[in-house]
C-alpha positions in Angstrom: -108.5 43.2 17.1 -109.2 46.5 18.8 -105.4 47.8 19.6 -106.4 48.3 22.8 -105.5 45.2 25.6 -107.9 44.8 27.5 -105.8 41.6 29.9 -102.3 42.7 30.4 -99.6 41.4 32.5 -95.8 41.8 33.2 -93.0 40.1 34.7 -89.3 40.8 35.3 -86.9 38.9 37.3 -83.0 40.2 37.5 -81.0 37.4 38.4 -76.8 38.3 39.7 -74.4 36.1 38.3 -72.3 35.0 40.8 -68.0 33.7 39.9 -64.6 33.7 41.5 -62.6 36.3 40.7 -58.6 36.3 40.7 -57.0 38.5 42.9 -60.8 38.6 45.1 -59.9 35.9 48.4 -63.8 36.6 49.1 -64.8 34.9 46.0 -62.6 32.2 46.0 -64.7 29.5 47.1 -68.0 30.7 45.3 -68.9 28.2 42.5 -70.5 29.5 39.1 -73.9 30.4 39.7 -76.8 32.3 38.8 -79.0 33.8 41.7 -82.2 35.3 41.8 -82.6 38.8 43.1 -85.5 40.7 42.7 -89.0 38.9 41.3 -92.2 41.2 40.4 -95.1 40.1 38.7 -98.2 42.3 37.7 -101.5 41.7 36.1 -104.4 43.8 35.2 -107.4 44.1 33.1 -110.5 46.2 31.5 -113.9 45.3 33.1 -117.1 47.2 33.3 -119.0 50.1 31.6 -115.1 51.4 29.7 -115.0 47.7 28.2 -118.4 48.4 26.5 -117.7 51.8 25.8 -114.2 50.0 24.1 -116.7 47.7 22.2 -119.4 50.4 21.2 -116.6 52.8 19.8 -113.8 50.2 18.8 -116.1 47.5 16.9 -119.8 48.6 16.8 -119.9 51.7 15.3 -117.2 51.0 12.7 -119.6 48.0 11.2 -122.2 50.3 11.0 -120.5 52.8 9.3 -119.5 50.9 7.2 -123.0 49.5 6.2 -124.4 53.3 6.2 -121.6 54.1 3.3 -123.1 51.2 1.1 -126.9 52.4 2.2 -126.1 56.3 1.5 -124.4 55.5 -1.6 -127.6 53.5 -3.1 -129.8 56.4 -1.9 -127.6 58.8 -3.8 -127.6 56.8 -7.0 -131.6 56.0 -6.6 -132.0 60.3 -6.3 -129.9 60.5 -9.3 -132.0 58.7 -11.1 -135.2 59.7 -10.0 -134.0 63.3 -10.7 -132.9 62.5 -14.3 -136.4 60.7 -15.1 -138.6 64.1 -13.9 -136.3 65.7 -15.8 -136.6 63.9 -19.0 -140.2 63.6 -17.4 -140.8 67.2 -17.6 -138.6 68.0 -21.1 -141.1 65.5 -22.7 -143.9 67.1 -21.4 -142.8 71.1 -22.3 -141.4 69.5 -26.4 -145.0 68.4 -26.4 -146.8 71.2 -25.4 -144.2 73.4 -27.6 -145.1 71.1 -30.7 -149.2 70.8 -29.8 -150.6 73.6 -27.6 -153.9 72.7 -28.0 -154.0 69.7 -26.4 -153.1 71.1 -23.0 
């Protein structure tokens, strides 16, 4: 969801496979087998006031962007059209004073 883990964990084990060889005496009474060598395991995780910074700058403050775009947008189409209706507003108003002078 974020990109980020916030609960990661590895593990690894190498293993030696183990055979007789021809020509080896050593190995000649070693059956087939698989033997574990090394094991490591390792865990960690994101806690505390960096998981809620995560959260404020990874999920928060993308939802309310992307309200803001839809508010900003209506408040840019609502000044667009308040501006165009003075306008015509104040056109009307000069054609009629242009056309009757009297009355104002």
């Amino acid at each position: 969801m974020t990109g980020i883990p916030l609960n990661v964990s590895i593990r690894l084990q190498l293993n030696l496979f183990m055979k007789t060889v021809s020509g080896i005496t050593e190995t000649g009474k070693i059956a087939d087998v698989v033997m574990p060598m090394i094991w490591f395991e390792e865990s960690g995780y994101i806690d505390g006031p960096i998981l809620s910074t995560f959260h404020t700058n990874l999920v928060v403050l993308p939802a309310v962007m992307e309200f803001m775009q839809y508010g900003f947008i209506a408040l840019g189409v609502a000044s667009i059209i308040i501006a165009s209706l003075m306008h015509h507003k104040f056109k009307v108003k000069e054609l009629q004073k242009l056309h009757n002078p009297s009355v104002f």
